[in-house]
Residue, then its C-alpha position, 0 to 999 in steps of 0.5 A: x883065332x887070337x891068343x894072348x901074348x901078355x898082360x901089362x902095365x903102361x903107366x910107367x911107360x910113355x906113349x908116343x902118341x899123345x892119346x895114349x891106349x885109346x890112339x893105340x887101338x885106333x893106329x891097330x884098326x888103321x893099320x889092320x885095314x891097309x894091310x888086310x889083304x896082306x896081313x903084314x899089320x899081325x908084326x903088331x900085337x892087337x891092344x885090348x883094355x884089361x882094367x886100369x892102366x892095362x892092356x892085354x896083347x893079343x896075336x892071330x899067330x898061332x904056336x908057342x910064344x917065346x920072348x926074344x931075350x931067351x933065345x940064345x945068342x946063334x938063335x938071335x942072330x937067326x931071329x933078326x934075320x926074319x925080324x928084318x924081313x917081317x919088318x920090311x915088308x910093311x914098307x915095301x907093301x905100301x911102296x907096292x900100293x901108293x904111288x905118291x910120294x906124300x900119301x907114302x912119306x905119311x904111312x911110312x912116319x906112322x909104321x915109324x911110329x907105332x913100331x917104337x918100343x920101351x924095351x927089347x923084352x917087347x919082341x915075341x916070337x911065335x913058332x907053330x907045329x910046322x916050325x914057321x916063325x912069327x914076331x909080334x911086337x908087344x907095347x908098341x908105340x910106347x917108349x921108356x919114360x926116363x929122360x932121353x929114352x932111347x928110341x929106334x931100338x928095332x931100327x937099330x936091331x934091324x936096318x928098316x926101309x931097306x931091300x935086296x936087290x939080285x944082279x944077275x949079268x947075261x952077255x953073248x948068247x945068253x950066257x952067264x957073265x962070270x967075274x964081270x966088273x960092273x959099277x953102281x952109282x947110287x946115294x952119290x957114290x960109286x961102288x964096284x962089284x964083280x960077279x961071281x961064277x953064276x954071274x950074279x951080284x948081291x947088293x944088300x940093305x939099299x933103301x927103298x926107292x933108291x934110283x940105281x945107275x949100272x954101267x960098264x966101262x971101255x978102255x977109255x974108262x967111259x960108261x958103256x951099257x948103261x941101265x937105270x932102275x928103281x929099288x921098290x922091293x927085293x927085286x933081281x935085275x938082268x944087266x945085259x953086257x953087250x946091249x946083245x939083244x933087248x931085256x925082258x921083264x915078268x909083268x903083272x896088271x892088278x886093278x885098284x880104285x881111286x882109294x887104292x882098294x884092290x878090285x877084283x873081277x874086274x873086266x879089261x881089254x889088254x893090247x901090246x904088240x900085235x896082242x889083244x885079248x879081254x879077260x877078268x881079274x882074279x880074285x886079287x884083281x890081278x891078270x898075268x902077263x908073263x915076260x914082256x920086253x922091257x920098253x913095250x907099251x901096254x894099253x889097259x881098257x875096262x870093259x862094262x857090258x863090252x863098252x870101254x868106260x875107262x883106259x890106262x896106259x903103262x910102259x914096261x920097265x926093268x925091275x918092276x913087275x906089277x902094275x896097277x890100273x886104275x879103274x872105275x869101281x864096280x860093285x863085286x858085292x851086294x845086298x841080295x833078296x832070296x824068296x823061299x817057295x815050294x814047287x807050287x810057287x807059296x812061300x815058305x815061312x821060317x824055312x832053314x837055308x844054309x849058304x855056302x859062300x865061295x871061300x866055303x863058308x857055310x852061314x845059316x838063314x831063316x825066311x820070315x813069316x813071308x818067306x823072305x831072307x836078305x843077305x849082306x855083302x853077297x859076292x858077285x860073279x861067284x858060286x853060291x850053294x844054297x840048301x834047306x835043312x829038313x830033319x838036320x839034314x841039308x837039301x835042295x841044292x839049287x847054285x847061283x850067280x848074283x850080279x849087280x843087275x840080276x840080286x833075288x833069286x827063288x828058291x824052291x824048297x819044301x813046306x815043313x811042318x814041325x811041332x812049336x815050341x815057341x810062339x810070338x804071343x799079341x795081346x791086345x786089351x779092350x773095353x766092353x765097347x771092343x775099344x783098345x785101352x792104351x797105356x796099359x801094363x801087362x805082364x806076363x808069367x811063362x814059368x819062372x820068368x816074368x815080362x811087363x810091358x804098355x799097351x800101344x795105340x792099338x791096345x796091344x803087347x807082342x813078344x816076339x818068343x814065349x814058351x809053349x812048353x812053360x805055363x803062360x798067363x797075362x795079368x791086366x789091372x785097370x781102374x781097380x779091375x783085375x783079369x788074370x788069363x791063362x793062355x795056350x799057344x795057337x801055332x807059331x803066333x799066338x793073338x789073344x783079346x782081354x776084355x775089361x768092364x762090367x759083366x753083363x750076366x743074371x744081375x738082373x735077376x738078383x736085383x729083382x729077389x733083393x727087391x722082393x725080400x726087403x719088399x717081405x721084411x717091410x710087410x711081414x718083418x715085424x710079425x715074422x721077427x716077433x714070432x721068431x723071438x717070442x716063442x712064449x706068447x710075451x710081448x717084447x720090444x727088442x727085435x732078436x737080430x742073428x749075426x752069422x760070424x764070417x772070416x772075412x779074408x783080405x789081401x796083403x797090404x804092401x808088396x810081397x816079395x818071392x825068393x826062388x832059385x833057378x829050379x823054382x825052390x824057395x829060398x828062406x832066410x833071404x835078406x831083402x834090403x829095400x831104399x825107398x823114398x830116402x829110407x831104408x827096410x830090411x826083413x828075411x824071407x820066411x820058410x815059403x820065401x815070402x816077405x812084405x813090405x807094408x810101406x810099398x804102396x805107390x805103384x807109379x813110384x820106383x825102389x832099389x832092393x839088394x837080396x843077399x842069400x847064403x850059396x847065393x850071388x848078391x843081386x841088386x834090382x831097381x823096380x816100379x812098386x807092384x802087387x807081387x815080385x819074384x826074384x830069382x837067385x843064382x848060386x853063388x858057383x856062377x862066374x860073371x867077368x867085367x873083362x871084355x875078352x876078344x872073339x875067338x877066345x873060348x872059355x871052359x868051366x872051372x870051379x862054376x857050373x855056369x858063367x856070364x862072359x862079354x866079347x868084342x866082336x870087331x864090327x857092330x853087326x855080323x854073323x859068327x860062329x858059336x861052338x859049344x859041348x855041353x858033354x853028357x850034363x844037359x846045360x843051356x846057353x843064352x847070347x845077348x847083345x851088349x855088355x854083361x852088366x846090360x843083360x835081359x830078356x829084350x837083348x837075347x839074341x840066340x838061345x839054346x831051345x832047351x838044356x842040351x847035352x853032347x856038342x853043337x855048332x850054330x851061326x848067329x846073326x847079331x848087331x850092337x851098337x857097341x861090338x859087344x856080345x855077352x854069352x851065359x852059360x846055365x848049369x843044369x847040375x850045380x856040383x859036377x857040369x862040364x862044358x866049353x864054348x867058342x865065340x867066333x869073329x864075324 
C-alpha cells in the first residue's frame, strides 16, 4: 500500500547529490534494500518522476498525514520525541549489522546525506486509525538554493547518533542500590551520577559507540568495581556494587553471510559450558540463548547433513545482546518444477493450481501443454499447500517441503475438460508441391480486430490466443493470387494448412469445347453467320456481329479505409489525414465509414495517417500500405494518463467510462495482485506489459475472458524490461459504467 504525500517542485531547490532526482531514487532503492528487513528506510518518502522538475512523494505508511508546521506547540515537543527515535534507529541498525568501522562510517555519511532537508515543512507525520504515529521526510537530500543554506536542520531538531543507556545498580543479595554514587568517564570527561530509589541511573543523548568506564570509589578516592561497556543502542546495564557475584547478560546468536544478508534456517551446533545442543534459525536466522554470564565463551559450528563446514567463536560481554555468526551461505530459496498428473500418472495440461506460500500468500499457476509449471524463489524447509481449482473451487490438497536436493514434485490432480473459449491458432502456407512458402504476410481478422505477420522458414504464423466466440478468417496474397479462408477453432490449438497455386479441376474439359467451337466457327462460320444475318436471301459483305453489353465491375484502385467504433458501427464524417511520400491528403469518410485513397498503391512502402472524429479521441497510426484498413476509434470519454503511477495505487472512474494507466511495479518481472469490480455494468480489463504509449495486441499479458460484471481478484505473472505495466479499462456503457481496480506490487 502506498499514498502519496505531496507533489513538488525541486528546482529551485538544490540537491545534495550531484544527479539530482534521478541520485534520489537510486540512494531510496539503496536504502529500501539495507533496511528491508527492518523498514527503518519508510522515515524517507519514496521519490517518483511526475513530469518536468517534479516529484511525487510517496509513503507505505498508511493514516492521516499531517505537516509537522501544524501541530501545535505541546504536540511538537511530543513529535520530536518520536522524531528522534525514528531517526536513530537508522543508525543503531547499521551499528546492529556492520561490524567494520569503515563499511559503518560509509552508510552512516550516506543516511547524513539523504536525511538533509530545504525546510522544516518537509517533515510529515503519519497517524493511522489505531493512534500509531509515523514521520516521513519529503524532499529529502535536497537543501535551500540561497547562499550558505542552512544545513542539518533535523540535526539540530533532533540529537542523531545518539542512544540511552539504563544503569541499573545491584549489590548484596541482589538487591537494588538506592542513592549509590557511581562515576562515568567517557569522551574525556568524568561525570557523577547517584541513583534513584529503584537504584536506577538515566544517562541520555550518548553517541553511538561511545566506550563508557564506571566505577565506584574507596576512602582513598581509588576506583573500585570498575566495569567497562560499548554504547551500541539503547541498552540497560547491571553495575554490580561489590563485584558479589558475576553479572549475566541476554544472549542472542543471528546468522549472516559474508555480505551481511541475514540467513535464515540455518543449522548450528552451539556449546558453552557443560551445554551442547544443535538447532535451526528461525525465520530471522536468529536462536536464543537466554542469560549467560558475562565472559562465557560460545562456540557456534554450522551444520550441513550433520557435517561441521564452518565454526565461530564469541565471548559473552555486557551490553551486547545479539551476536552474529558468520556462516556459509546456503540456498533457502529455489526454482521448483512441479508435474501436474491425474491418478493415472498423465499429465494434465492447463491445469489451474494455486499455492499457498507460508507467509499465506496465495499465487495462481498454469501447467503448459506438457503439464508443467515452474515456480521462482520457492521457500525451502517450509510448508507449502498446493491445490487444483476445478469449477472455482480449490481441490486436491496435497503440502510439501522443497529443499535444495529434493526441487520437483508430482502433483496429483484431476483431468478437467472444459469448453474453449480460446485457442492457439498455427497457419502454415504451401504451394501446390506441399513446399512452405516463407516471407509471406498473413493476416488474420477475429471480429473487430485485425493481426498480420510473416511466415517463417517453415511457412508458418502462430498466435498464441484468438477468439473462438468471434469469426476468424486468414487472408494470404502472393504473386497476385489471393485466398481468403475462414477458420474454426479445433480445441485448445487450432492448425490449419492454405495451399497457394493453380487449381487443378475440369479445365481440361473446357479447353477441349473452346477447341471444338472455333474448330465449327472455322467450317461453318460464315454459312451460319450468312444465314443469321441474310434472312431475305440478299447477298451481304458485311458479317452482323452481336455484342452482349456486360458491367464489367473492378476493384477500388488506392487503399480504402474503414472507420468503426468500439461496437463495430461506422463512423462518417471522419476526417483521415494522410503523410506519404513528403505529401499530404485529407478526405472524410462517407456515410459507410469508407474513404480511398487513389495514390496509395506501393505495398512495400509505409504512411502515417491522423483520424479525428467529433466524440472521438484523436488517433495517430503509422502503417505498411494494404488493400484495406479498419481503423477503430474510441470515445473521447477514455482517460489515458502519461503519468507513471506506483503499485498499490487504485484508480476509479470518473467522468470516463474507460482509462488506459501505466504502473511501476518495482521489479522487472513478478507476480501481483489485481482486484478490479466492474459492479452491475459488464466492462472488461486488458494488462499489457510496458508503457502506455507502447500498447498492443503482441504485449497483452492478462485479459478479462469477456465483459464482466460484479468484483474479481486475479494473480498475474508479468516481465518488463522497464518495471512498467499498463492496465485498460473497456466501458461496456459509454454514459452510466462504474468500476475500480487495484494494481498490487509484486
Amino acid at each position: 500500500m502506498s499514498q502519496l504525500i505531496i507533489t513538488t517542485d525541486v528546482s529551485q531547490i538544490r540537491p545534495v547529490f550531484n544527479e539530482g532526482t534521478a541520485e534520489n531514487i537510486k540512494r531510496y532503492n539503496q536504502l529500501k534494500k539495507l533496511f528491508e528487513n527492518t523498514k527503518e528506510y519508510r522515515i524517507f518518502a519514496e521519490p517518483v518522476p511526475a513530469g518536468g522538475q517534479k516529484v511525487a512523494w510517496h509513503t507505505e505508511f498508511e493514516g492521516k498525514i499531517i505537516p509537522f508546521r501544524k501541530l501545535d506547540e505541546e504536540d511538537q515537543e511530543t513529535a520530536k520525541g518520536l522524531l528522534k527515535t525514528e531517526a536513530n534507529r537508522l543508525y543503531k541498525t547499521i551499528v546492529a549489522i556492520i561490524d567494520e568501522d569503515a563499511n559503518r562510517k560509509r552508510i552512516f555519511d550516506l543516511i547524513d546525506s539523504c536525511i538533509e532537508i530545504p525546510d522544516f515543512d518537509d517533515i510529515y507525520l503519519v497517524q493511522n486509525a489505531d493512534g500509531r504515529k509515523n514521520f516521513c521526510l519529503v524532499r529529502w537530500g535536497f537543501i535551500n538554493e540561497d547562499f550558505n543554506a542552512p544545513k542539518n536542520l533535523i540535526a539540530n531538531l533532533v540529537p542523531l547518533k545518539v542512544a540511552s543507556v539504563n544503569i541499573r545498580a545491584i549489590k548484596g543479595n541482589n538487591k537494588l542500590a538506592e542513592k549509590e554514587k557511581i562515576y562515568f568517564e567517557y569522551d574525556g570527561k568524568v561525570k557523577e551520577f547517584v541513583t534513584n530509589e529503584k537504584g536506577k541511573i538515566f544517562l541520555e543523548d550518548i553517541k553511538l559507540l561511545t566506550k563508557i568506564t564506571a566505577y565506584q570509589k574507596d576512602k582513598d578516592d581509588k576506583k573500585q568495581y570498575e566495569q567497562e561497556f560499548l554504547v551500541e543502542n539503547d541498552t540497560e546495564i547491571t553495575f554490580y556494587i561489590g563485584n558479589q557475584s558475576l553479572p549475566k547478560q541476554y544472549v542472542s546468536i543471528q546468522t549472516m553471510d559474508d555480505r551481511d544478508n541475514i540467513l535464515a534456517n540455518v543449522s548450528l551446533r552451539v556449546q558453552y559450558d557443560d551445554v551442547e545442543f544443535e538447532s535451526d534459525t528461525n525465520s530471522q536466522g536468529i536462536i536464543e540463548l537466554g542469560e549467560l554470564f558475562v565472559g562465557t565463551k560460545v562456540t557456534c559450528h554450522q551444520l550441513k547433513n550433520k557435517n561441521i563446514v564452518k565454526t565461530n567463536h564469541f565471548e559473552v560481554q555486557q551490553g551486547k545482546s545479539i551476536y552474529f555468526v558468520n556462516v556459509i551461505e546456503h540456498k533457502t530459496k529455489g526454482n521448483v518444477k512441479i508435474r501436474v498428473i491425474d491418478e493415472n500418472g498423465e499429465l494434465i495440461p492447463f491445469a489451474q493450481i494455486q499455492v499457498k506460500f507460508p507467509d499465506g500468500e496465495l499465487k495462481y499457476f498454469e501447467s503448459d501443454e506438457k503439464g508443467l509449471f515452474e515456480i521462482d524463489d520457492m521457500p525451502f524447509k517450509e510448508d507449502v499447500v498446493f491445490r487444483q481449482i476445478i469449477d472455482k473451487l480449490p481441490q486436491f490438497q496435497q503440502i510439501i517441503k522443497f529443499t535444495d536436493e529434493n526441487k520437483t514434485f508430482d502433483f496429483k490432480g484431476k483431468i478437467v475438460k472444459t469448453p474453449f473459449d480460446y485457442t492457439k491458432l498455427t497457419v502454415k502456407i504451401v504451394n501446390s508441391n506441399d513446399e512452405p512458402i516463407s516471407n509471406l504476410k498473413v493476416v488474420i481478422e477475429n471480429g473487430i480486430k485485425s493481426f498480420n505477420q510473416i511466415t517463417d522458414n517453415n511457412g508458418a504464423v502462430v498466435w498464441k490466443e484468438i477468439d473462438c466466440s468471434k469469426k476468424i478468417v486468414v487472408s494470404v496474397e502472393n504473386k497476385g493470387k489471393k485466398r481468403k479462408e475462414e477458420i474454426k477453432c479445433e480445441g485448445q490449438e487450432t492448425n490449419h494448412t492454405i495451399k497457394l497455386g493453380k487449381k487443378v479441376g475440369m479445365w481440361w474439359l473446357w479447353l477441349l469445347l473452346l477447341i471444338a467451337l472455333i474448330a465449327l466457327g472455322i467450317i461453318f462460320g460464315p454459312k451460319i453467320i450468312g444465314a443469321m444475318g441474310n434472312n431475305d436471301n440478299t447477298d451481304t459483305t458485311q458479317n452482323n456481329i452481336v455484342v452482349v453489353d456486360s458491367n464489367i465491375v473492378k476493384d477500388h484502385a488506392g487503399m480504402k479505409f474503414t472507420v468503426i467504433d468500439e461496437n463495430n458501427n461506422k463512423i462518417s464524417n471522419a476526417k483521415i489525414n494522410i503523410t506519404y511520400a513528403d505529401s499530404t491528403f485529407e478526405k472524410t469518410t462517407n456515410a459507410d465509414g469508407e474513404v480511398i485513397f487513389e495514390n496509395l498503391l506501393d505495398s512495400n512502402a509505409f504512411a502515417t495517417a491522423i483520424i479525428t472524429a467529433p466524440s472521438f479521441t484523436e488517433q495517430r497510426l503509422t502503417f505498411k500500405i494494404s488493400h484495406n484498413k479498419t481503423i477503430t476509434l474510441r470515445t473521447s470519454s477514455i482517460e489515458i494518463s502519461e503519468q507513471i503511477l506506483p503499485c498499490g495505487t487504485q484508480i476509479e472512474s470518473k467522468g470516463y467510462h474507460s482509462t488506459i494507466q501505466t504502473f511501476h511495479m518495482k521489479k522487472d518481472k513478478g507476480t501481483f495482485k489485481l482486484f478490479y469490480n466492474m459492479f452491475d455494468i459488464a466492462d472488461k480489463i486488458i494488462v499489457y506489459k510496458g508503457h502506455a504509449s507502447n500498447i498492443s495486441t503482441d504485449n497483452i499479458i492478462w485479459q478479462s475472458p469477456n465483459f464482466e460484471n460484479k468484483s474479481h481478484t486475479v494473480y498475474v505473472n508479468f516481465e518488463s524490461l522497464d518495471s512498467l505495466v499498463t492496465v485498460e479499462i473497456q466501458g461496456g456503457d459509454t454514459t452510466r459504467t462504474e468500476w475500480y481496480f487495484k494494481v498490487n506490487c509484486p
